[in-house]
Gaussian input, Z-matrix of N, CA and C with variables (Angstrom, degrees):
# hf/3-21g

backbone

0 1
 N
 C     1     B1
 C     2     B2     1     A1
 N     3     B3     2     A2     1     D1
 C     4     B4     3     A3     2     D2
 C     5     B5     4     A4     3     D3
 N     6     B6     5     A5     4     D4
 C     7     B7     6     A6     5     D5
 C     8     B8     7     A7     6     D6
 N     9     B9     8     A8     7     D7
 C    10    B10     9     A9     8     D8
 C    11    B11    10    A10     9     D9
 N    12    B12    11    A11    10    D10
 C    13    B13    12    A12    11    D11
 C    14    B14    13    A13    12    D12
 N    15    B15    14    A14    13    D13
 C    16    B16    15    A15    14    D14
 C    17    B17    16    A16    15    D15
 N    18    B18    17    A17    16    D16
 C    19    B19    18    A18    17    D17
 C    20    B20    19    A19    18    D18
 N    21    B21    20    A20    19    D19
 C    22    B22    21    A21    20    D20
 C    23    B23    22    A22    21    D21
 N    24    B24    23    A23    22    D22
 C    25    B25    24    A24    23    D23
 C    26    B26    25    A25    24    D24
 N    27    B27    26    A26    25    D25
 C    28    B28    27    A27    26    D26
 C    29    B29    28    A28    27    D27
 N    30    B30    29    A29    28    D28
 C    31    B31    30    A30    29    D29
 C    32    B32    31    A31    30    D30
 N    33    B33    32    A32    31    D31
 C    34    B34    33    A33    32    D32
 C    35    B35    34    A34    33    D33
 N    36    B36    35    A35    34    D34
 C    37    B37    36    A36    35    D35
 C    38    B38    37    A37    36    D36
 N    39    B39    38    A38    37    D37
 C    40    B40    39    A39    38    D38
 C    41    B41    40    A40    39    D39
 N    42    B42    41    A41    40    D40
 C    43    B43    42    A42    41    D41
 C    44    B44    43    A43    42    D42
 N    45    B45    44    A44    43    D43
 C    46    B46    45    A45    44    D44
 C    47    B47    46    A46    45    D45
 N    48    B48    47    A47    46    D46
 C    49    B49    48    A48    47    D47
 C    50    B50    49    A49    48    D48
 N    51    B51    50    A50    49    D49
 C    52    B52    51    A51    50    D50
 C    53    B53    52    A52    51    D51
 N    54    B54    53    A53    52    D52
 C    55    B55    54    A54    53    D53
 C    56    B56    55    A55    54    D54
 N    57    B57    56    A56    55    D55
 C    58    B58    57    A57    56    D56
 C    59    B59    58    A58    57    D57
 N    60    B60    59    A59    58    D58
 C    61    B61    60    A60    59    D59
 C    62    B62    61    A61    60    D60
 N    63    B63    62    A62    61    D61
 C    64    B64    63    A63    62    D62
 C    65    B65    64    A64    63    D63
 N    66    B66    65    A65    64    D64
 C    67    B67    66    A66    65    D65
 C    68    B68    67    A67    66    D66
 N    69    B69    68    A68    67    D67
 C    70    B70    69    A69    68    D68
 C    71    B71    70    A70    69    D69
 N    72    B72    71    A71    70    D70
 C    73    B73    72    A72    71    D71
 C    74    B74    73    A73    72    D72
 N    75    B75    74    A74    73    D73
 C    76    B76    75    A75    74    D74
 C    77    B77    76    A76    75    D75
 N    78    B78    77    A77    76    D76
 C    79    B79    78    A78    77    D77
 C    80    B80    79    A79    78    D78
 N    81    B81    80    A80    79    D79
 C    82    B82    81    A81    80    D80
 C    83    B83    82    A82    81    D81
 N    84    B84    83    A83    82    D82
 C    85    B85    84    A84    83    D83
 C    86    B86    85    A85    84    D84
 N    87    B87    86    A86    85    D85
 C    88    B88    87    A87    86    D86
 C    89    B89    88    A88    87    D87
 N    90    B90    89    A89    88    D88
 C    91    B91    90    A90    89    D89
 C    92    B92    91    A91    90    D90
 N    93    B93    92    A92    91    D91
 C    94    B94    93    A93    92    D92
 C    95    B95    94    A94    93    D93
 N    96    B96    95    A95    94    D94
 C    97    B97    96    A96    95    D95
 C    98    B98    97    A97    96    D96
 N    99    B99    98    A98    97    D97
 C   100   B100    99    A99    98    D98
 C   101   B101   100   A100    99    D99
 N   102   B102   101   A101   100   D100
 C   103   B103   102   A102   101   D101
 C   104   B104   103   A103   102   D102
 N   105   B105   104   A104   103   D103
 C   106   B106   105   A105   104   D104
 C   107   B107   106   A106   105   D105
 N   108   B108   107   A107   106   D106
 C   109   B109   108   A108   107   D107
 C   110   B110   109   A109   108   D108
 N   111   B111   110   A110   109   D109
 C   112   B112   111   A111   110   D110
 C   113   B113   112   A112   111   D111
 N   114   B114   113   A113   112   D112
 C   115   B115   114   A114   113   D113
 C   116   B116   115   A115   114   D114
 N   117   B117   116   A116   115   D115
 C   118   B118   117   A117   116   D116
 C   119   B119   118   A118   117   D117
 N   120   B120   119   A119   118   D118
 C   121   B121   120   A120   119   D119
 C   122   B122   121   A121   120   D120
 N   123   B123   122   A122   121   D121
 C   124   B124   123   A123   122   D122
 C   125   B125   124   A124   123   D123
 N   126   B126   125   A125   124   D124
 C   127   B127   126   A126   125   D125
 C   128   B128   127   A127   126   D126
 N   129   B129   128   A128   127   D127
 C   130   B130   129   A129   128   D128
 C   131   B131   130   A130   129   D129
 N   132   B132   131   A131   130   D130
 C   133   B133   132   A132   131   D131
 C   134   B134   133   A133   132   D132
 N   135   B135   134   A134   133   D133
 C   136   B136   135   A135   134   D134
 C   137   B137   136   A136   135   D135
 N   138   B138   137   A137   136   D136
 C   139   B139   138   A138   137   D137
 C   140   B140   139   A139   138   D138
 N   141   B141   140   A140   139   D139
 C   142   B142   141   A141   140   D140
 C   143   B143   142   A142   141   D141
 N   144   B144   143   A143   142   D142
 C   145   B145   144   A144   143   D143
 C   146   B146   145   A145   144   D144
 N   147   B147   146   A146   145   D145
 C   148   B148   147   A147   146   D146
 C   149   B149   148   A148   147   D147
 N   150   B150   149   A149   148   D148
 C   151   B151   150   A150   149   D149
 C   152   B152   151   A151   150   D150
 N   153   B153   152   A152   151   D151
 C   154   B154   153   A153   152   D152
 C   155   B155   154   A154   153   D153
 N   156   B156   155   A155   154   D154
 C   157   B157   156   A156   155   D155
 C   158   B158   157   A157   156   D156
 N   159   B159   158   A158   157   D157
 C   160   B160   159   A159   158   D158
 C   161   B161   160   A160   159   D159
 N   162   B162   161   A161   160   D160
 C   163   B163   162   A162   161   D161
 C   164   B164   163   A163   162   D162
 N   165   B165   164   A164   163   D163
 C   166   B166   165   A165   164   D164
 C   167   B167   166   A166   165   D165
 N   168   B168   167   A167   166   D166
 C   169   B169   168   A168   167   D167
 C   170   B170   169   A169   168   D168
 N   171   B171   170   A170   169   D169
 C   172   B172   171   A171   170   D170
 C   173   B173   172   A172   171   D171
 N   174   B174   173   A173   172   D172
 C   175   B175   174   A174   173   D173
 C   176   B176   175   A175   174   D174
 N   177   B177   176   A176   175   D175
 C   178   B178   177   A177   176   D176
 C   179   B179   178   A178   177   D177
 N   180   B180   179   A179   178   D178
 C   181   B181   180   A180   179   D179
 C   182   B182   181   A181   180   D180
 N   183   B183   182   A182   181   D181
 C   184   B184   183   A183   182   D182
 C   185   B185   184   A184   183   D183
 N   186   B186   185   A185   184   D184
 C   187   B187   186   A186   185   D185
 C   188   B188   187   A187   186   D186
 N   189   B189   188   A188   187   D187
 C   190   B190   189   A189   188   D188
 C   191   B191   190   A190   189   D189
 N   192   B192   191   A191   190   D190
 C   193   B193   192   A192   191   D191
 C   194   B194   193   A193   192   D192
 N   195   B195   194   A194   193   D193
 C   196   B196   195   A195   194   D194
 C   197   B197   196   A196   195   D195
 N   198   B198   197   A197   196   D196
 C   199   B199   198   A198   197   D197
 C   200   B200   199   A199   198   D198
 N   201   B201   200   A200   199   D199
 C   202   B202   201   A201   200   D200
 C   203   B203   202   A202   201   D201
 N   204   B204   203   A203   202   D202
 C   205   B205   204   A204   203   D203
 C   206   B206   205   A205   204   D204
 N   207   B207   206   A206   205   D205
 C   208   B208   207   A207   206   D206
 C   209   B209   208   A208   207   D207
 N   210   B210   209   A209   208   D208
 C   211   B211   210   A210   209   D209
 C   212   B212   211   A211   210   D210
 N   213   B213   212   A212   211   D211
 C   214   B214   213   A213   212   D212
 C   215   B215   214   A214   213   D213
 N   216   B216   215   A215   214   D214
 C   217   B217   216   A216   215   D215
 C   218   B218   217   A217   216   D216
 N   219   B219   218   A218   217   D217
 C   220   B220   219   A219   218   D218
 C   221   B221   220   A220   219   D219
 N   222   B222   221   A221   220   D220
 C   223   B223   222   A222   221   D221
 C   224   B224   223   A223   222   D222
 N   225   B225   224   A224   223   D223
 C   226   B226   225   A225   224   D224
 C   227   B227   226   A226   225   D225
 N   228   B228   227   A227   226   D226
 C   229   B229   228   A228   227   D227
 C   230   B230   229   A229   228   D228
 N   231   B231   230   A230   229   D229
 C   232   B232   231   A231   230   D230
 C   233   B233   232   A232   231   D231
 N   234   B234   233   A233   232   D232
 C   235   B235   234   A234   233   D233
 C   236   B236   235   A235   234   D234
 N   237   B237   236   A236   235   D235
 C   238   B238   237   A237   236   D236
 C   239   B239   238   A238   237   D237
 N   240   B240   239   A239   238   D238
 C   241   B241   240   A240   239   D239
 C   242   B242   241   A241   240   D240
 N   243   B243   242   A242   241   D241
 C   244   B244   243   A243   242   D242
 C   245   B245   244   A244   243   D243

   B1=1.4572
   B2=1.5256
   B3=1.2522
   B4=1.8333
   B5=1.7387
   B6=1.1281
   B7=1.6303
   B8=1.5964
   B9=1.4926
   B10=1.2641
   B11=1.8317
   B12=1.9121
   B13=1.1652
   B14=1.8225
   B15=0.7928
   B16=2.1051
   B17=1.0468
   B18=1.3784
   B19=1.6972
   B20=1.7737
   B21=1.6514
   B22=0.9619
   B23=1.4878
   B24=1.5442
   B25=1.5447
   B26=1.9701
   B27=0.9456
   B28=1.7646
   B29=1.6692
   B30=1.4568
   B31=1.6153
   B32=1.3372
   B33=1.5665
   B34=1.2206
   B35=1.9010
   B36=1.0994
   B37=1.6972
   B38=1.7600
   B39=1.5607
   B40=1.5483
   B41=1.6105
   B42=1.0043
   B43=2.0188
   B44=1.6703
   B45=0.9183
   B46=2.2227
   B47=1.7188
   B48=1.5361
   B49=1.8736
   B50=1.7950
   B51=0.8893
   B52=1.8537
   B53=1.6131
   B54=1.5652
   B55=1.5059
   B56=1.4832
   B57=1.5018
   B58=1.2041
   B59=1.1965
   B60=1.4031
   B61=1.6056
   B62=1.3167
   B63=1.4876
   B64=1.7207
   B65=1.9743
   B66=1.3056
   B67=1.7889
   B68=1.4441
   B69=2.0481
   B70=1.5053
   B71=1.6436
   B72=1.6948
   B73=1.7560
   B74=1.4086
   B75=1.5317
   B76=1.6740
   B77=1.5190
   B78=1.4961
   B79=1.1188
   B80=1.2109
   B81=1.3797
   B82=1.3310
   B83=1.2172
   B84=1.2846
   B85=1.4249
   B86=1.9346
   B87=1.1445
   B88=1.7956
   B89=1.9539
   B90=1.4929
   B91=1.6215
   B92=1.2895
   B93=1.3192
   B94=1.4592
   B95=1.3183
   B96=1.6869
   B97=1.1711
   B98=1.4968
   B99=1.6054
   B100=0.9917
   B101=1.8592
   B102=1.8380
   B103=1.3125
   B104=1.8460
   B105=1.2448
   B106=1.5548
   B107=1.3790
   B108=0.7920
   B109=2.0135
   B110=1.6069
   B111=1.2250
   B112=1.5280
   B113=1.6403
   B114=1.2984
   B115=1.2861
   B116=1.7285
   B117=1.1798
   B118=0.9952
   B119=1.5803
   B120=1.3228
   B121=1.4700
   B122=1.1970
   B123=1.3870
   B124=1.4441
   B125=1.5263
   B126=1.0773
   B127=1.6509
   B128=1.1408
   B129=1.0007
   B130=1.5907
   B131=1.6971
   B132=1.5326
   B133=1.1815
   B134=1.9711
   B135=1.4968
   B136=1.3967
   B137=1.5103
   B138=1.1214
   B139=1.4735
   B140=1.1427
   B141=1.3878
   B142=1.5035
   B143=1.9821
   B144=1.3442
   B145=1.2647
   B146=1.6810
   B147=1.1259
   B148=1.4592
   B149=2.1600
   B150=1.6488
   B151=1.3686
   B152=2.0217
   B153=1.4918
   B154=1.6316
   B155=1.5758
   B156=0.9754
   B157=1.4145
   B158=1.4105
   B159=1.3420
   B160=1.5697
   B161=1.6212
   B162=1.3930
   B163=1.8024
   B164=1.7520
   B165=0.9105
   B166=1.5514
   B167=1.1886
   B168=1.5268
   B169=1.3517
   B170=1.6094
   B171=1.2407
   B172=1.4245
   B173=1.6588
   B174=0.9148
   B175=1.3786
   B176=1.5201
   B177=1.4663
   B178=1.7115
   B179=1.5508
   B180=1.7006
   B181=1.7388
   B182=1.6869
   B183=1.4930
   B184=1.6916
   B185=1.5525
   B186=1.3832
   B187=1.6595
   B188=1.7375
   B189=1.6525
   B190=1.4695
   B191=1.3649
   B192=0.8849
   B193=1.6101
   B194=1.8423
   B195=1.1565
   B196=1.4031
   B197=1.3717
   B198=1.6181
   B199=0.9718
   B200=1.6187
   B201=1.1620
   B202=1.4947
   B203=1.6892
   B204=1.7653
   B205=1.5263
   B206=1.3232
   B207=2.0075
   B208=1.5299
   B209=1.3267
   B210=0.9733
   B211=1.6791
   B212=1.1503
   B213=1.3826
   B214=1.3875
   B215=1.5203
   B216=1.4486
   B217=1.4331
   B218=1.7635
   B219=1.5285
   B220=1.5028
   B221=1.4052
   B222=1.7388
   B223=1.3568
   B224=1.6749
   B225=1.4008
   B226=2.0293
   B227=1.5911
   B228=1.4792
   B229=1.8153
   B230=1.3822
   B231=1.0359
   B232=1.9286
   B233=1.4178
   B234=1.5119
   B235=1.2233
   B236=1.7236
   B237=0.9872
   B238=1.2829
   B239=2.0999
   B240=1.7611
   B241=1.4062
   B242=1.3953
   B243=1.1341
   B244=1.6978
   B245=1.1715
   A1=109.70
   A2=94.74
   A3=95.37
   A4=122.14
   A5=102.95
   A6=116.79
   A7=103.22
   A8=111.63
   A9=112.12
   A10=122.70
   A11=94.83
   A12=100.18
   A13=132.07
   A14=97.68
   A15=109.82
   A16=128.37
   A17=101.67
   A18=140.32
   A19=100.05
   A20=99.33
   A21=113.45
   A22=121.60
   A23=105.15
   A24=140.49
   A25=100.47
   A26=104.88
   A27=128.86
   A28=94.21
   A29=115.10
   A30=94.85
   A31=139.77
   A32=100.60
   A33=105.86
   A34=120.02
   A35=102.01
   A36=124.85
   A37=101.67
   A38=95.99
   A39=89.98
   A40=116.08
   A41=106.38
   A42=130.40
   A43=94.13
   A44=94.08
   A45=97.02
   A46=82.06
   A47=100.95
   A48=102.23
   A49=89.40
   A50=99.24
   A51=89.48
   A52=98.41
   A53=121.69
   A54=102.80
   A55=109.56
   A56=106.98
   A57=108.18
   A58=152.05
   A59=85.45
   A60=133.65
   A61=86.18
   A62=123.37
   A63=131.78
   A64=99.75
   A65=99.81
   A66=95.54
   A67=117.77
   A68=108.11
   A69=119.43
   A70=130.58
   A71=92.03
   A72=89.81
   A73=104.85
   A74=127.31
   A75=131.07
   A76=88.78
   A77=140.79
   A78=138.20
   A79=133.43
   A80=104.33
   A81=124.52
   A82=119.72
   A83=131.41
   A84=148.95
   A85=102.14
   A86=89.39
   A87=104.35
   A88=88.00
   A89=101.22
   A90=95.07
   A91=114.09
   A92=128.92
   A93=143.15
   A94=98.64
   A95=113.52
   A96=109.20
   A97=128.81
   A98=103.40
   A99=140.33
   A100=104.37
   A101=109.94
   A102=150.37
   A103=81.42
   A104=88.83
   A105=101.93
   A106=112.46
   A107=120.39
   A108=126.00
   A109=105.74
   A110=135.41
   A111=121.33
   A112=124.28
   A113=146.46
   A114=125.83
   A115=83.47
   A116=109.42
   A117=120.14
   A118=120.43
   A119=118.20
   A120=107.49
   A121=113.14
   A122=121.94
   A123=138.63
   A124=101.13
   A125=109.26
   A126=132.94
   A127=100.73
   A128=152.54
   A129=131.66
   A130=107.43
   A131=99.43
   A132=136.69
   A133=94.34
   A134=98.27
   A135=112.88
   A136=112.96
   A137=140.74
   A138=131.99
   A139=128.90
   A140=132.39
   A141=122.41
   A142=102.05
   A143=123.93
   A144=142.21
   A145=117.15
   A146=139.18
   A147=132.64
   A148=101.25
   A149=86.70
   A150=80.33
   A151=127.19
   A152=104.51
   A153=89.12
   A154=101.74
   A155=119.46
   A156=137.35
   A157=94.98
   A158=127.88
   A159=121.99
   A160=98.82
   A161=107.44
   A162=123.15
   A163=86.23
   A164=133.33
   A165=125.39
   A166=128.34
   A167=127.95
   A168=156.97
   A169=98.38
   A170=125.19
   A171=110.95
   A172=99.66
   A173=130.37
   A174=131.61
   A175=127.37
   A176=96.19
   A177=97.73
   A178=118.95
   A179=109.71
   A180=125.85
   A181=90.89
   A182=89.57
   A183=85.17
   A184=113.74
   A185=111.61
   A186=100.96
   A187=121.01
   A188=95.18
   A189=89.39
   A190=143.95
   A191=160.56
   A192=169.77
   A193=79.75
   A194=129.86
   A195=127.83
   A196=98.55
   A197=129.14
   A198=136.47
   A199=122.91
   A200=117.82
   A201=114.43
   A202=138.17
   A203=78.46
   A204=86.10
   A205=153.51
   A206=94.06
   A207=111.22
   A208=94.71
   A209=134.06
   A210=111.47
   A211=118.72
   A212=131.25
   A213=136.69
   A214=105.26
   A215=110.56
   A216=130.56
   A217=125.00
   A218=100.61
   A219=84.55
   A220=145.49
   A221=95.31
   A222=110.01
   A223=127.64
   A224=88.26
   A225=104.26
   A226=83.82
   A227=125.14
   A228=99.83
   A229=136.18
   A230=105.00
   A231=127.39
   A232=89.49
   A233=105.70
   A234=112.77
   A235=117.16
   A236=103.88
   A237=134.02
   A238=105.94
   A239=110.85
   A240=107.19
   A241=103.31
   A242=122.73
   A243=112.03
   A244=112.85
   D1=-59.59
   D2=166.38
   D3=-35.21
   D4=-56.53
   D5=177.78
   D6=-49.73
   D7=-64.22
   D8=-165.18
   D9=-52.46
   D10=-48.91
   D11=162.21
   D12=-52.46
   D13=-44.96
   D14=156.61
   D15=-32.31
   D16=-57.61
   D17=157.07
   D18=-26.63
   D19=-79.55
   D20=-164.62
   D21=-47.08
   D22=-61.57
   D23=175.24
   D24=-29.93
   D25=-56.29
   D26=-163.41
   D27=-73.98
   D28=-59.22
   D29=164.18
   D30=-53.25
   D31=-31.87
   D32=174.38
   D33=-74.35
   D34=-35.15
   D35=162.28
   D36=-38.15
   D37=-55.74
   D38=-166.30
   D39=-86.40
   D40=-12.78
   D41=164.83
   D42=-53.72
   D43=-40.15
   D44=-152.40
   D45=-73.67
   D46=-51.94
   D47=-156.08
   D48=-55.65
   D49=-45.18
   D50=-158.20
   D51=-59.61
   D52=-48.81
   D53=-178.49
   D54=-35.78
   D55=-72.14
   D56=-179.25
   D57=14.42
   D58=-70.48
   D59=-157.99
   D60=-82.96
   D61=-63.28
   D62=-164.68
   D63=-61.98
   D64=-25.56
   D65=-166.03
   D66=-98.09
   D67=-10.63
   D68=132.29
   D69=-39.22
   D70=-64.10
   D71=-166.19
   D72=-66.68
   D73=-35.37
   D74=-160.49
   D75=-69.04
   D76=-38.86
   D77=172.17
   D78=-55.60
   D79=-31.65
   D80=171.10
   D81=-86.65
   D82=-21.29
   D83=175.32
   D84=-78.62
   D85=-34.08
   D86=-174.16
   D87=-66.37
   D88=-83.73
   D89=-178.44
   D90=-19.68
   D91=-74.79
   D92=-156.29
   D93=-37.98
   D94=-54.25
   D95=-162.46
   D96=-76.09
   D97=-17.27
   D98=-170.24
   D99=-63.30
   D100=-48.40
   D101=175.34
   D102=-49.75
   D103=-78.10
   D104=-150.56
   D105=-58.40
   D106=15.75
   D107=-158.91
   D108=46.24
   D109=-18.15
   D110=156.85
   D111=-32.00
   D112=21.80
   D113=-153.90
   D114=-117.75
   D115=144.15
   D116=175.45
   D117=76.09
   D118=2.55
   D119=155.52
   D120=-121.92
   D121=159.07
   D122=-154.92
   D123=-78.57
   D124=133.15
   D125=179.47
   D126=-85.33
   D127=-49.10
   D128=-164.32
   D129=-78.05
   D130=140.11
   D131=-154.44
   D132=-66.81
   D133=-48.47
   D134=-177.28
   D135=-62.39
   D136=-1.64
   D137=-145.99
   D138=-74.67
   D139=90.39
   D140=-143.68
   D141=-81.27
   D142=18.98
   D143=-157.55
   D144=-100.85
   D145=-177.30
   D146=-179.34
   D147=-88.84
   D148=25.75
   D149=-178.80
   D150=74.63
   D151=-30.56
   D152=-170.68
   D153=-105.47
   D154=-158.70
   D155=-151.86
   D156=-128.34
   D157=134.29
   D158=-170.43
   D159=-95.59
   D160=152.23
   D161=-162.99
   D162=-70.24
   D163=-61.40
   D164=163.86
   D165=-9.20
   D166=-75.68
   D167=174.87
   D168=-70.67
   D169=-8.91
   D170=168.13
   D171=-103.00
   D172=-53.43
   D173=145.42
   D174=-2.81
   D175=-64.21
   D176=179.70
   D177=-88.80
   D178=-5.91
   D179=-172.94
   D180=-163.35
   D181=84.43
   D182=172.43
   D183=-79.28
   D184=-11.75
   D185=168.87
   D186=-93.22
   D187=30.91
   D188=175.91
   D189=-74.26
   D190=81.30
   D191=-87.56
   D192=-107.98
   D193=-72.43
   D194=-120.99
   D195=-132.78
   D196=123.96
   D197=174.96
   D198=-37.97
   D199=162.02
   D200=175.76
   D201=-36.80
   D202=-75.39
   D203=160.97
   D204=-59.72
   D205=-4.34
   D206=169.21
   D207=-97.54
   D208=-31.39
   D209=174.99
   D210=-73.88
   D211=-5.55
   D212=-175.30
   D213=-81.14
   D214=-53.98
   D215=155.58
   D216=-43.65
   D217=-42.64
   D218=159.25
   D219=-95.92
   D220=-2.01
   D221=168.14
   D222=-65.64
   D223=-28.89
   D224=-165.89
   D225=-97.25
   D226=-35.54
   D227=160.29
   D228=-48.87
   D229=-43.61
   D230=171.35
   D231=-41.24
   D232=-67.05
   D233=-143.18
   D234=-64.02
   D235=-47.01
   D236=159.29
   D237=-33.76
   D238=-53.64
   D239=-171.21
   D240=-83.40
   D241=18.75
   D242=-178.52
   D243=-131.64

């Protein structure tokens, strides 16, 4: 039981590192863009939208790359390949 729980603990250890890790680079991707005058308009190439990122949605995910409705769109894509 001991072992297993250990087991457990250490996955969860490595669950945490990867958020982490993912909520570094999106932060860092945020700066860059921030640098670059990119911050706040939508990165995807496809964007059938006025292009920016709504003050809201930057608000609630300030490292968001991509307007709403493209993430809505790439979520139900995912969803769709699995």
């Amino acid at each position: 039981i001991d072992l297993a729980n250990a087991i457990l603990d250490q996955e969860d250890n490595v669950r945490k590192a990867e958020d982490c890790t993912r909520q570094i680079f999106n932060i860092s991707r945020a700066i860059i863009a921030i640098k670059e005058g990119r911050y706040g308009i939508c990165q995807n190439k496809d964007c059938e939208g006025d292009g920016h990122i709504s003050i809201k949605r930057l608000q609630a995910v300030q490292w968001a790359i991509i307007c709403v409705d493209c993430k809505k769109k790439q979520e139900a894509n995912s969803l769709l390949n699995t």
